[in-house]
C-alpha positions in Angstrom: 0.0 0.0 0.0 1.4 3.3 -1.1 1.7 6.3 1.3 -1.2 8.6 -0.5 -3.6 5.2 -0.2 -2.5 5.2 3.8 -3.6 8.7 4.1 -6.7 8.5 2.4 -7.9 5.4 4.1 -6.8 6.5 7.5 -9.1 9.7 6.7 -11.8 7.4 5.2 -11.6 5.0 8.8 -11.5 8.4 10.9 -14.8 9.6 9.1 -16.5 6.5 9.6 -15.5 6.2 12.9 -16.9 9.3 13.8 -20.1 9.1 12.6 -20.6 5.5 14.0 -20.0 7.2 17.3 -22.2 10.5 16.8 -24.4 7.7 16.3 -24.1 5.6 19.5 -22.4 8.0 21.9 -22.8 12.1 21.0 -23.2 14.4 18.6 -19.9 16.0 19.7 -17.8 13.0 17.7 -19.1 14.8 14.5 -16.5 17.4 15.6 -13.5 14.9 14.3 -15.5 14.8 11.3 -15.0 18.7 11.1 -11.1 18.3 11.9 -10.6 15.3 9.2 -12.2 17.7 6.5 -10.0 20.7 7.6 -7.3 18.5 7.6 -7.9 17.3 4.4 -8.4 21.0 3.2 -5.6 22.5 4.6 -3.0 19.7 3.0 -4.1 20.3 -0.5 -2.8 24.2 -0.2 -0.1 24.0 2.2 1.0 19.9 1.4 2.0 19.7 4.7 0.1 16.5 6.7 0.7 15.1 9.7 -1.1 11.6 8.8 1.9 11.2 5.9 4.9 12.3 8.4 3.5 9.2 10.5 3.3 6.9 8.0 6.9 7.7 6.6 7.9 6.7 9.8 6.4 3.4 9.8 8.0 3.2 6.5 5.4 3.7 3.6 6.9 3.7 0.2 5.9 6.7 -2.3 3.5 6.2 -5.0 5.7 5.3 -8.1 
């Protein structure tokens, strides 16, 4: 699994996650929903993303 594909399914997961919980728990889990989206917003201008630092850690190749 590439390192773009990581990111995007970690985001994907988080999404879920959250609204599985604003489901079952509270409304206030729709607020990681909020952050994911920002995230996701803010990497496309500034290309900086926290998620892909991780990964690159935990060794991720780059998409070819």
């Amino acid at each position: 699994m590439t390192l773009e594909n990581s990111v995007r399914l970690l985001a994907g997961f988080l999404v879920l996650t959250s609204l599985a919980l604003n489901y079952l728990v509270s409304p206030y889990w729709l607020l990681l929903t909020v952050f994911v989206g920002l995230n996701l917003a803010q990497s496309a201008f500034t290309r900086f993303c926290p998620a892909k630092i991780v990964f690159k850690k935990l060794f991720f190749k780059k998409a070819a």
